[in-house]
Biopython code that builds the backbone (N, CA, C, O; Angstrom):
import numpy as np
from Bio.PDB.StructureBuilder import StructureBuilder

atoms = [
    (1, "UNK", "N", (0.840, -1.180, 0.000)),
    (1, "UNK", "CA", (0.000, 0.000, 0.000)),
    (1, "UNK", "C", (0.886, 1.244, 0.000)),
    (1, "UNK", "O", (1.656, 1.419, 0.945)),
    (2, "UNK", "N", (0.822, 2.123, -1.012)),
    (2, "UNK", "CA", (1.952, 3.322, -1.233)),
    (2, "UNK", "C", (1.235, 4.368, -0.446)),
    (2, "UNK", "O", (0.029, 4.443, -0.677)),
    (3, "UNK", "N", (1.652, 5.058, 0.296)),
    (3, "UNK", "CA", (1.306, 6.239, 1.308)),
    (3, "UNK", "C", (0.758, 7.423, 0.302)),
    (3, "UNK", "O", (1.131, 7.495, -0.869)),
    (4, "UNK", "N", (-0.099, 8.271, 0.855)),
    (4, "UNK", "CA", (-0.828, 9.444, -0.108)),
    (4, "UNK", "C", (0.291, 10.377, 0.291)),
    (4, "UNK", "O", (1.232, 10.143, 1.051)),
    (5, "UNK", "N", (-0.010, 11.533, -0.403)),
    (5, "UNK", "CA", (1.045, 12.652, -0.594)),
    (5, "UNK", "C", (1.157, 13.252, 0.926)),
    (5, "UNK", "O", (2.169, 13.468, 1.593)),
    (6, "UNK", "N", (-0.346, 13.464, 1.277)),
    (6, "UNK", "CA", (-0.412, 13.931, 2.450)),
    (6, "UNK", "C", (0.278, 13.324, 3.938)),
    (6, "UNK", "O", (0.902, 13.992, 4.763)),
    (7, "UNK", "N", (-0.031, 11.903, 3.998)),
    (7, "UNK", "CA", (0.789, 11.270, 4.877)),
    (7, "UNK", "C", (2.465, 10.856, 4.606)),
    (7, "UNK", "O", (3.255, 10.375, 5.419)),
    (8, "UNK", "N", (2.628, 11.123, 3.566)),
    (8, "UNK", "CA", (4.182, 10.884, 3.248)),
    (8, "UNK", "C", (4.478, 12.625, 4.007)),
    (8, "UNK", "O", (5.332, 12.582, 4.892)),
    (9, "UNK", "N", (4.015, 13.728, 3.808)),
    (9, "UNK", "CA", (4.525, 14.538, 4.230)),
    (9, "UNK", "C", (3.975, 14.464, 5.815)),
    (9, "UNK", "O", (4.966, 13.931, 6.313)),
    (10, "UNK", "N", (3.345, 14.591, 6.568)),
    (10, "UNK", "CA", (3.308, 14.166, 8.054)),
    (10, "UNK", "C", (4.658, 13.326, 8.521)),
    (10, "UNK", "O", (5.533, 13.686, 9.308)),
    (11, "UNK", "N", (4.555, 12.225, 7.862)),
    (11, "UNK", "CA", (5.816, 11.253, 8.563)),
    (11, "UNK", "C", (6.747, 12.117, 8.380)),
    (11, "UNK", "O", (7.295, 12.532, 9.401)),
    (12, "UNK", "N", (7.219, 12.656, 7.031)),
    (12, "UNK", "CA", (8.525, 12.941, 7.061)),
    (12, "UNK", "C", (8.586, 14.209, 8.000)),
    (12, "UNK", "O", (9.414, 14.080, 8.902)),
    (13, "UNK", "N", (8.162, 14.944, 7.997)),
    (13, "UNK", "CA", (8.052, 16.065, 9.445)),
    (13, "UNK", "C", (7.922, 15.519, 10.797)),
    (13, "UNK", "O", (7.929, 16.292, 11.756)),
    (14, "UNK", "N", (7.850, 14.735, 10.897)),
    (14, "UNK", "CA", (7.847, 13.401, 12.445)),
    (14, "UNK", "C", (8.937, 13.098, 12.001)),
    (14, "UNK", "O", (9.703, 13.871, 12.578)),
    (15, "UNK", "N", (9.800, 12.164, 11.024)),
    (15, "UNK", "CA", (10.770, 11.962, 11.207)),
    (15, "UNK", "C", (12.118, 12.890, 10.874)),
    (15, "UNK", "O", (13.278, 12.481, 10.832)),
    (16, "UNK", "N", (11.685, 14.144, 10.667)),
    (16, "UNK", "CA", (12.837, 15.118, 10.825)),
    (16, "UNK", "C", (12.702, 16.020, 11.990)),
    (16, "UNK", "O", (13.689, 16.707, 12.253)),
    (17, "UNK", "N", (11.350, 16.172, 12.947)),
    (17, "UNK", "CA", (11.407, 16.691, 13.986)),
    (17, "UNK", "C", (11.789, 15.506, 15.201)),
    (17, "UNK", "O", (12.318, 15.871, 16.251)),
    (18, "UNK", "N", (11.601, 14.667, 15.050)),
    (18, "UNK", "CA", (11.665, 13.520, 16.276)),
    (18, "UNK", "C", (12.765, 12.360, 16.122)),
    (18, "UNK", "O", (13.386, 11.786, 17.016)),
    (19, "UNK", "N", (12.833, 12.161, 14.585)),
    (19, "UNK", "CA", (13.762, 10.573, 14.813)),
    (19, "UNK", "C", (15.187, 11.392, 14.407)),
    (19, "UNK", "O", (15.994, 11.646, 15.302)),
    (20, "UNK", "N", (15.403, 11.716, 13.267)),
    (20, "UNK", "CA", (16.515, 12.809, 13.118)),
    (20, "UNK", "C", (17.279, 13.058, 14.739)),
    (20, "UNK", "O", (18.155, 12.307, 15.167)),
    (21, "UNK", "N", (16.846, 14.025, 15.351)),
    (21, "UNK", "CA", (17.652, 14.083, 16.771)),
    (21, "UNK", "C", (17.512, 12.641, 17.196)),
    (21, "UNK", "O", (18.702, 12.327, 17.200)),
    (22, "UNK", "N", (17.040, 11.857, 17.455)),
    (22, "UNK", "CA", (16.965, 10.697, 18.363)),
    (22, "UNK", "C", (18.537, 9.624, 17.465)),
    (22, "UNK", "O", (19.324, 8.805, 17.939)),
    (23, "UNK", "N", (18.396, 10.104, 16.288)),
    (23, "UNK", "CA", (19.390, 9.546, 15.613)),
    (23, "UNK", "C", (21.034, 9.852, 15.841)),
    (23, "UNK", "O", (22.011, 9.112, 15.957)),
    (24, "UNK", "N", (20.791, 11.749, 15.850)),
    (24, "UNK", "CA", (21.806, 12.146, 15.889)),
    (24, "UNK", "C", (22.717, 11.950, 17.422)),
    (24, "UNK", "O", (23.939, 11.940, 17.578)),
    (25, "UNK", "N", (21.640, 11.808, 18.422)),
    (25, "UNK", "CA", (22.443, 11.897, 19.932)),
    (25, "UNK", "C", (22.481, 10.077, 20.154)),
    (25, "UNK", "O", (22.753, 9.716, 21.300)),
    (26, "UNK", "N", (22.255, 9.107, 19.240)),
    (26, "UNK", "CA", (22.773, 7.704, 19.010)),
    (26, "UNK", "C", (23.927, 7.633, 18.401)),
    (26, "UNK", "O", (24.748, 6.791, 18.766)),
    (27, "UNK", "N", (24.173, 8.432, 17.450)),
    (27, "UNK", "CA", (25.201, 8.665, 16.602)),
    (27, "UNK", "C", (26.479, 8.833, 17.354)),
    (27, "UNK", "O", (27.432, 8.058, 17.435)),
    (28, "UNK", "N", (26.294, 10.018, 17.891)),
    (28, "UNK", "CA", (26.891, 10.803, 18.937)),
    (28, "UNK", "C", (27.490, 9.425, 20.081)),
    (28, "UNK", "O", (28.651, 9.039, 20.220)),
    (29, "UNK", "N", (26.560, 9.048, 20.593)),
    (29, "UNK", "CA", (26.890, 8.287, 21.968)),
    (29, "UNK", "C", (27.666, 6.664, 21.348)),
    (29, "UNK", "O", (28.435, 6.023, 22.063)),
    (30, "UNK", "N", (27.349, 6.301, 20.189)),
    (30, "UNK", "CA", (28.347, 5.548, 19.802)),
    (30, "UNK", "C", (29.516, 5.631, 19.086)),
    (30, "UNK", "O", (30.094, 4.668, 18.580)),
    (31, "UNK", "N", (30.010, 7.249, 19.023)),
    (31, "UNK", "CA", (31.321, 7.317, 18.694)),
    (31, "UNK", "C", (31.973, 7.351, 20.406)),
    (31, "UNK", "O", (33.046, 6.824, 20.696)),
    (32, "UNK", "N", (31.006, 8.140, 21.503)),
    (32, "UNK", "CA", (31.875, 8.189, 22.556)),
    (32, "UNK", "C", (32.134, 6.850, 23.111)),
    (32, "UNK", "O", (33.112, 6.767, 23.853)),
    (33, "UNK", "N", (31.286, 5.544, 22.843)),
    (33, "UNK", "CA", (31.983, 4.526, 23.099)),
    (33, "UNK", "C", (33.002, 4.103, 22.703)),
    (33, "UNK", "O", (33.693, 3.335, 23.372)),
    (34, "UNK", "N", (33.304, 4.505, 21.559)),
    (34, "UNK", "CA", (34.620, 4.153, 21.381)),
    (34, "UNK", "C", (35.882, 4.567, 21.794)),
    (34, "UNK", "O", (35.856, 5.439, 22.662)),
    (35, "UNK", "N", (37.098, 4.154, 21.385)),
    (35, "UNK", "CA", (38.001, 4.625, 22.364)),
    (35, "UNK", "C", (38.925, 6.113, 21.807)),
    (35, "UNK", "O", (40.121, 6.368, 21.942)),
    (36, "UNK", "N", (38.032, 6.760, 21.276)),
    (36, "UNK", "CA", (38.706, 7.975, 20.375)),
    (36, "UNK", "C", (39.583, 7.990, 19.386)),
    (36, "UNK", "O", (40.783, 8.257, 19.321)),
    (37, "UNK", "N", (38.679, 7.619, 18.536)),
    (37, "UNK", "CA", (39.326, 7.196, 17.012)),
    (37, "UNK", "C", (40.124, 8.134, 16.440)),
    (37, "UNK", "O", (39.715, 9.205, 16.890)),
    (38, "UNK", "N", (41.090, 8.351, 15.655)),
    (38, "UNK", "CA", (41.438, 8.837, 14.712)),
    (38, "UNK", "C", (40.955, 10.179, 13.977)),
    (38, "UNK", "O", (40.449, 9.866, 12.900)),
    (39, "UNK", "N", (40.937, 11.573, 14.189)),
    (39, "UNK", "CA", (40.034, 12.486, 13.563)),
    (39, "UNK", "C", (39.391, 11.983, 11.952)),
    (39, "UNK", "O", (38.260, 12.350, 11.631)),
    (40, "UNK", "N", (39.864, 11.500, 11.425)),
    (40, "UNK", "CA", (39.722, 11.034, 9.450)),
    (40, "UNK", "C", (38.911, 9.978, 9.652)),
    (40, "UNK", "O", (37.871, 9.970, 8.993)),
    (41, "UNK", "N", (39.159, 8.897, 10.549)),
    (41, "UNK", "CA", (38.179, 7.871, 11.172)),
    (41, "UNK", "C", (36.947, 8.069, 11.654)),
    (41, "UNK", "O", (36.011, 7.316, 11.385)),
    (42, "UNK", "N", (36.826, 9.354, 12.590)),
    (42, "UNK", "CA", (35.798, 9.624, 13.046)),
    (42, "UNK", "C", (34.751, 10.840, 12.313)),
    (42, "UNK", "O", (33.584, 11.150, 12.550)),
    (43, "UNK", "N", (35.539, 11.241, 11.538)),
    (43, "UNK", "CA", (35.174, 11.745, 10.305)),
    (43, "UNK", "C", (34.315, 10.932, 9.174)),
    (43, "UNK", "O", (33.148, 11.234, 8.922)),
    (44, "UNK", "N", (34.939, 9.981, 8.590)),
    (44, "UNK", "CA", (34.339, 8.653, 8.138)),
    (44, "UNK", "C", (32.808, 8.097, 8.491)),
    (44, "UNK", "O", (31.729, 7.819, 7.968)),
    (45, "UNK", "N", (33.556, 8.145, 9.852)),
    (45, "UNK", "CA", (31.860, 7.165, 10.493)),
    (45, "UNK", "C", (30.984, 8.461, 10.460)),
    (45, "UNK", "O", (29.980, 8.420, 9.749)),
    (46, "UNK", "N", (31.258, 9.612, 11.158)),
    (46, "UNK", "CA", (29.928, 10.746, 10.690)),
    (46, "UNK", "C", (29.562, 10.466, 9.295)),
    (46, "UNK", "O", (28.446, 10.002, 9.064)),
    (47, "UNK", "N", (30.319, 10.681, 8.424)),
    (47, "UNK", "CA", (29.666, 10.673, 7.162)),
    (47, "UNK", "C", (28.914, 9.606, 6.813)),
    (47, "UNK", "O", (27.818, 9.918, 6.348)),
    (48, "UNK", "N", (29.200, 8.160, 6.901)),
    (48, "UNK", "CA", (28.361, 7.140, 6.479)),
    (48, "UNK", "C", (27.385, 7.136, 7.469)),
    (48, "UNK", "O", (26.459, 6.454, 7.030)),
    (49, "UNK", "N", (27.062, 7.634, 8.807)),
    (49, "UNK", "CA", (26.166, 7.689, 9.735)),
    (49, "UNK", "C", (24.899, 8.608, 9.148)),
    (49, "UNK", "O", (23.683, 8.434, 9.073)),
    (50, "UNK", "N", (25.920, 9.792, 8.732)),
    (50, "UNK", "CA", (25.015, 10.774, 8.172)),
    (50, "UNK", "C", (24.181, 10.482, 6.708)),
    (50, "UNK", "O", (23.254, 11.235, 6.406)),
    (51, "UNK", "N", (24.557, 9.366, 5.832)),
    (51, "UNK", "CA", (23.835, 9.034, 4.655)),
    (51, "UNK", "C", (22.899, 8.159, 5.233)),
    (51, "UNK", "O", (21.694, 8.151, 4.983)),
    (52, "UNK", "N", (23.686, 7.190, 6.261)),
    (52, "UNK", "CA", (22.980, 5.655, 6.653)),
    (52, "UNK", "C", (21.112, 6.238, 6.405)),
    (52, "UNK", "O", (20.308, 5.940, 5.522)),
    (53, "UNK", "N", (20.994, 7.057, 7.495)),
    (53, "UNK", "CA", (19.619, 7.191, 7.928)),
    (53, "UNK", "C", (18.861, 7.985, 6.479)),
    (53, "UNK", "O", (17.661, 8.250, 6.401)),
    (54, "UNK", "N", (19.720, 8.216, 5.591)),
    (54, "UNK", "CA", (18.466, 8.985, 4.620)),
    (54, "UNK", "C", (18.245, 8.070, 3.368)),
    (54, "UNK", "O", (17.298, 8.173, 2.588)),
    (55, "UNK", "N", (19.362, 7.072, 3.290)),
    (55, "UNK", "CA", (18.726, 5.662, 2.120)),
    (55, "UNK", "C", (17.612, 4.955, 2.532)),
    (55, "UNK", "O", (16.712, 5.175, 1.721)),
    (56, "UNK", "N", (17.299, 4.315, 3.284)),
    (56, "UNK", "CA", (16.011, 3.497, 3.563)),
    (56, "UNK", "C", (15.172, 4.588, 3.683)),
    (56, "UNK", "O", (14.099, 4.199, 3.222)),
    (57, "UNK", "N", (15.033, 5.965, 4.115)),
    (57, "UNK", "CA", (13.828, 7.363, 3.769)),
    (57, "UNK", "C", (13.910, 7.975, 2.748)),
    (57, "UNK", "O", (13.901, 9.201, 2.862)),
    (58, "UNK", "N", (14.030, 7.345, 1.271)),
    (58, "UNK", "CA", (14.169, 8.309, 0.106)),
    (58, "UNK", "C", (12.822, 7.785, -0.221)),
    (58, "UNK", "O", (12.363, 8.702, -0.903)),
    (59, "UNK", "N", (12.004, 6.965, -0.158)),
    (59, "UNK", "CA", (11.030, 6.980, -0.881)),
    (59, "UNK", "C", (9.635, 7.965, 0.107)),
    (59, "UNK", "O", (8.608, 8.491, -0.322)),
    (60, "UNK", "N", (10.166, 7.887, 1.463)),
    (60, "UNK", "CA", (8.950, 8.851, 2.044)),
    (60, "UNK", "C", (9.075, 10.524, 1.470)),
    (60, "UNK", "O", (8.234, 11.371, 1.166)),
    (61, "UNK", "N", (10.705, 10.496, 1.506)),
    (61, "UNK", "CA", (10.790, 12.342, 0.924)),
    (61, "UNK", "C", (11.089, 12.659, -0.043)),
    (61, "UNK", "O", (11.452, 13.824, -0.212)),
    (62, "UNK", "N", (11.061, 11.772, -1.052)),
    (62, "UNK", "CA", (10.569, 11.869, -2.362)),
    (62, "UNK", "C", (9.398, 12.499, -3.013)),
    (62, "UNK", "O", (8.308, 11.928, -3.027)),
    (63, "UNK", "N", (9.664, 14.111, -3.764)),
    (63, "UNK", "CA", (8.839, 14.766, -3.810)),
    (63, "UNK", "C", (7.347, 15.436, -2.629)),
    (63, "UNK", "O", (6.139, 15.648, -2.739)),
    (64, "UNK", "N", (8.649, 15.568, -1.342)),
    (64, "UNK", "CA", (7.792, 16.685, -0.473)),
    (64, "UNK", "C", (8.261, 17.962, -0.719)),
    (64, "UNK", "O", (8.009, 18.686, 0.244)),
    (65, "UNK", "N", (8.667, 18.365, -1.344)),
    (65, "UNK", "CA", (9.089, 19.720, -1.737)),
    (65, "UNK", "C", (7.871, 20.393, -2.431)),
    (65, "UNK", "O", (7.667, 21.599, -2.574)),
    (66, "UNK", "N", (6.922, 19.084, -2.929)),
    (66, "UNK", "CA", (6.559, 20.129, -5.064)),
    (66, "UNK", "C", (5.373, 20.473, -4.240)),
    (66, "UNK", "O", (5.311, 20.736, -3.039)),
    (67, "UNK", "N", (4.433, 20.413, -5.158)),
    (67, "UNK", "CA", (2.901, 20.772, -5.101)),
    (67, "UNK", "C", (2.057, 19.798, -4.703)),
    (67, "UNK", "O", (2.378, 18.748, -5.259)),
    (68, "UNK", "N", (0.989, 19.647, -3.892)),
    (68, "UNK", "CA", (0.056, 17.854, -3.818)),
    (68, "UNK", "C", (0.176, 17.942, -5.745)),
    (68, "UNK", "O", (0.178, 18.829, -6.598)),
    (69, "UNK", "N", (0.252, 16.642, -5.707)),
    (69, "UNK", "CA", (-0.167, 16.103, -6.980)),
    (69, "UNK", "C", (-1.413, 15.674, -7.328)),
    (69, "UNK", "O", (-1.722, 15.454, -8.499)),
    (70, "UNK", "N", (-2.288, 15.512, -6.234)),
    (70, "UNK", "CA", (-3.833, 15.282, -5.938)),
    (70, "UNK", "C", (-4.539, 16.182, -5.916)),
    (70, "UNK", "O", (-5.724, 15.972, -6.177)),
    (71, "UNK", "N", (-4.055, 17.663, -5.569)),
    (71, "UNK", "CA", (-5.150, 18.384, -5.090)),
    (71, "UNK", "C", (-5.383, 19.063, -6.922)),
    (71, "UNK", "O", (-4.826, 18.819, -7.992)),
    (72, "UNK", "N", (-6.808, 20.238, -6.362)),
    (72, "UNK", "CA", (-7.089, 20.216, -7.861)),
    (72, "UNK", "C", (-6.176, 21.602, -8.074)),
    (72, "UNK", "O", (-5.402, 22.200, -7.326)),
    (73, "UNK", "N", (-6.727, 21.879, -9.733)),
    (73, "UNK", "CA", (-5.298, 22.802, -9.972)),
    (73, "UNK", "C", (-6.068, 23.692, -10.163)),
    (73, "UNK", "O", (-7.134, 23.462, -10.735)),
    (74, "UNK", "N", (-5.670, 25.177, -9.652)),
    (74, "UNK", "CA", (-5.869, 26.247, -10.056)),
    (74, "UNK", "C", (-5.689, 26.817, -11.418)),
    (74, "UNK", "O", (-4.583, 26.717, -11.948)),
    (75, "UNK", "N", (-7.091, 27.656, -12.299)),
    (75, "UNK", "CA", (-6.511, 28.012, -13.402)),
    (75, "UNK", "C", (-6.642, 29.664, -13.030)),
    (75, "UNK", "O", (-7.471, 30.196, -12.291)),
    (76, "UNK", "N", (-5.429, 30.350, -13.872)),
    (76, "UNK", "CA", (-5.668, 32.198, -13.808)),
    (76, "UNK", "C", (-6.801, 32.418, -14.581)),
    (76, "UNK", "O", (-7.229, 33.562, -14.738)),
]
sb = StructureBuilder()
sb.init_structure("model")
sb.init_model(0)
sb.init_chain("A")
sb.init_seg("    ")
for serial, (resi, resn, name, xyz) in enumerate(atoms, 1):
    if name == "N":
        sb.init_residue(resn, " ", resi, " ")
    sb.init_atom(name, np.array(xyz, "f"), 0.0, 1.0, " ", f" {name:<3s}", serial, name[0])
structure = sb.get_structure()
């Protein structure tokens, strides 16, 4: 079942107001487990940390930018 325009944009505003931080201070707390990597190392893991979470969410924020594609269209 593919999500309507409208609920694809809800989630993704839930998941950039709520999981986003919940992500970032996980992120965070498993570099401080480690034993203080390497600046280029820990550099590294931000970056693939920082893509990780937006591949499996490209299809929810996929086209929340445009216009509903549902709603009706205005003519001038």
């Amino acid at each position: 079942m593919a999500l309507s325009y409208k609920s694809r944009r809800r989630l993704s505003l839930l998941i950039l107001l709520v999981g986003l931080p919940v992500y970032i201070i996980a992120a965070i707390s498993i570099i401080g487990w480690l034993d203080r990597p390497s600046i280029l190392v820990e550099l590294f893991i931000y970056i693939g940390l920082g893509v990780l979470w937006a591949v499996p969410l490209k299809a929810v924020f996929k086209g929340i930018g445009q216009a509903d594609p549902n709603a009706p269209q205005e003519e001038d």
